[in-house]
N, C-alpha and C positions, 0 to 999 in steps of 0.2 A: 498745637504744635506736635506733629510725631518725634516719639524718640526710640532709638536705633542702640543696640548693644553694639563695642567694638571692642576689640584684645588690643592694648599698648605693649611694646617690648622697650626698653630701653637701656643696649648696651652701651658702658663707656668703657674703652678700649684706649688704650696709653694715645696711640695714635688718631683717633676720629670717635665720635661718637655717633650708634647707629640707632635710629628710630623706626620702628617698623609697627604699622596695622596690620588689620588683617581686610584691605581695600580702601582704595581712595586713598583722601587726604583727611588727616584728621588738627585740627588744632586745638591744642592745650596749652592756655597763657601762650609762653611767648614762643612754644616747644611744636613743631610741626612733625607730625609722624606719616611716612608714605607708606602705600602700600610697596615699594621695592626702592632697594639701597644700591647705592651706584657698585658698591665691591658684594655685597654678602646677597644680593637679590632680593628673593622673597622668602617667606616660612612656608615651608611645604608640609609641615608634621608637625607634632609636636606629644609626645608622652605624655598621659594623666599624669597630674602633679598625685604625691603620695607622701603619707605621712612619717617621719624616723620614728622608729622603736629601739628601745635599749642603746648600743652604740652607735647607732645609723641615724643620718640628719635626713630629714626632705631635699627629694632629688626629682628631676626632671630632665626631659630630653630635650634637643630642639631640631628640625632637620631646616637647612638655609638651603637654598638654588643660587648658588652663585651666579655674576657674570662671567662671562665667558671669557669676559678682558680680564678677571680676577684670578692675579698670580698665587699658586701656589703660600708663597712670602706676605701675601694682603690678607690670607686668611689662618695664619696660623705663625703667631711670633713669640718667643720665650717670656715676654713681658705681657702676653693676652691672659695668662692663666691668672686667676681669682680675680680678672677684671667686672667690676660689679654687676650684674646685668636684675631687673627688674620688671615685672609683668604686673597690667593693672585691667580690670574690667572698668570700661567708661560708657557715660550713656552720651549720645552724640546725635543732633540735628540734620538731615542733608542740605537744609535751608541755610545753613551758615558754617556748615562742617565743624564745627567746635562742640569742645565737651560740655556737659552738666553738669556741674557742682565741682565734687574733686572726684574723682575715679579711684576705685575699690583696689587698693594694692592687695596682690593674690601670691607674691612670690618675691621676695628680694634676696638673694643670695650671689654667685660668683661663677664664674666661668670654668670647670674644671677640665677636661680633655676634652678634643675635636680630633676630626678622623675624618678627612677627604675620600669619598669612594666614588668611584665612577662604574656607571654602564654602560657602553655603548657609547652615544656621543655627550653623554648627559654626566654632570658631577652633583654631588649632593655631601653637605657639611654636616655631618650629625655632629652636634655638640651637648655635652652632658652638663647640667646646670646644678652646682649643689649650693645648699645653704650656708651661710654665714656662719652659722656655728660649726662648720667642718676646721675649721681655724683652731677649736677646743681641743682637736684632738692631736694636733701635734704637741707629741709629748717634747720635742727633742733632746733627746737623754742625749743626745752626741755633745752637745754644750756642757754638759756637767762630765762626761765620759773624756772630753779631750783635754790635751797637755796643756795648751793654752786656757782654756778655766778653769783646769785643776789649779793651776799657778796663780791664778787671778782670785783665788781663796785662801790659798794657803801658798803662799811665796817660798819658793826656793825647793820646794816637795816636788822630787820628780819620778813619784812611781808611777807617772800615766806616760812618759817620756818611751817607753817600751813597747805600748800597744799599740801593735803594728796588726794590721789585717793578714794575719796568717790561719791557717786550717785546721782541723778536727778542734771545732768548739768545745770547749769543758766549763761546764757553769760555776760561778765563784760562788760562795756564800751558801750553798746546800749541799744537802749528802750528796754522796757521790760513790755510785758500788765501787768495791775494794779492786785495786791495780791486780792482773794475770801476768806474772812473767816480765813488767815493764820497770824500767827506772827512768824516775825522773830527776833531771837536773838543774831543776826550774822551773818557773812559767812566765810567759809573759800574758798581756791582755789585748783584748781586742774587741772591737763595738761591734753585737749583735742585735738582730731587732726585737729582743727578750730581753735586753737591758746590757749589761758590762760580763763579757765573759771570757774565760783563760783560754788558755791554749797549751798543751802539755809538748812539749821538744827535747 
C-alpha cells in the first residue's frame, strides 16, 4: 500500500468549525478535512512555523482564499480571536483517503489577528497564528490597578477611586528629578502600560 504525506489544519471558531488539507479529501476517524471550505476557501501560504525565544511564543502565518460569497463579517468577528486552531502532519492512502495511525501534531496554539487584502479582483486572509502560551503574558495589572479590585481587597479604600486617564505620565514609587519652577497640588493616578502611574495637576 502507498502512503502519501498530507498538512491537517483544524480551526474551531465560535461559529463553524473549519477543516482543511492541502487536496482532496482526507478522513481522520469520524473528522473529514477538504481541500476548500465553503466561507475561508483554500490555504494559499503559509509562514515557516518558528521557534519563541526569551519573551516571544511560536508564531506562524496562514494566507486563506476566500469565497467570493464570503462576507467580510464570515471572516473576521470579535469572538474569532484566540480561537484554537491546530496543524498536524498525517500519512494518508488514496486507496481509502484516510489517515495512518494518529497524525504528528506540529502546531496547536490560537488565532491572533487577520487582515483581509485584496488585489485586483482577488482577496486573500492572511492570518497570524500564535501559541497557547501567548495567554502567560497577559499580565493585567488593570485588574489589580482598578477601583473595582482595589475595593474587592481592601473594602471601603478609595485611593484608586481618582485614577482617571489623564496626561503628562509621572512614575509612582521611583526617583523622580527635582520639580523647575512647578507646584504641585496633588496627584491623581492613572493605568500605564509600565504599570500604575501619577499624574501631576
Amino acid at each position: 500500500m502507498i502512503w502519501h504525506k498530507c498538512n491537517l489544519i483544524k480551526l474551531e471558531l465560535p461559529t463553524r468549525t473549519v477543516r482543511l488539507c492541502d487536496g482532496g479529501v482526507i478522513v481522520w476517524g469520524s473528522e473529514t478535512f477538504r481541500g476548500r471550505d465553503a466561507v475561508f476557501g483554500c490555504v494559499t501560504g503559509a509562514e515557516a512555523l518558528t521557534e519563541g525565544v526569551g519573551n516571544e511564543v511560536p508564531a506562524f502565518s496562514i494566507t486563506f482564499s476566500p469565497e467570493a460569497s464570503a462576507a467580510p463579517s464570515d471572516l473576521n468577528q470579535p469572538g474569532f480571536q484566540t480561537a484554537r486552531l491546530r496543524f498536524w502532519i498525517a500519512d494518508w492512502t488514496p486507496a481509502t483517503c484516510a489517515v495512518a495511525g494518529t497524525p504528528q501534531l506540529m502546531f496547536d496554539g490560537q488565532l491572533d489577528q487577520v487582515e483581509l487584502q485584496f488585489s485586483g479582483t482577488t482577496r486573500e486572509l492572511e492570518s497570524s497564528i500564535v501559541s497557547s502560551a501567548e495567554r502567560l503574558f497577559a499580565a493585567r495589572r488593570g485588574n489589580g490597578c482598578s477601583p473595582t479590585f482595589h475595593k474587592s481587597v481592601w473594602a471601603g479604600e478609595t485611593g484608586h477611586d481618582e485614577a482617571t486617564g489623564l496626561t503628562i505620565p509621572r512614575a509612582w514609587g521611583v526617583e523622580a528629578p527635582a520639580a523647575t519652577g512647578s507646584v504641585y497640588n496633588g496627584a491623581v493616578g492613572m493605568f500605564g502600560r509600565g504599570g500604575f502611574v501619577g499624574v501631576e495637576r
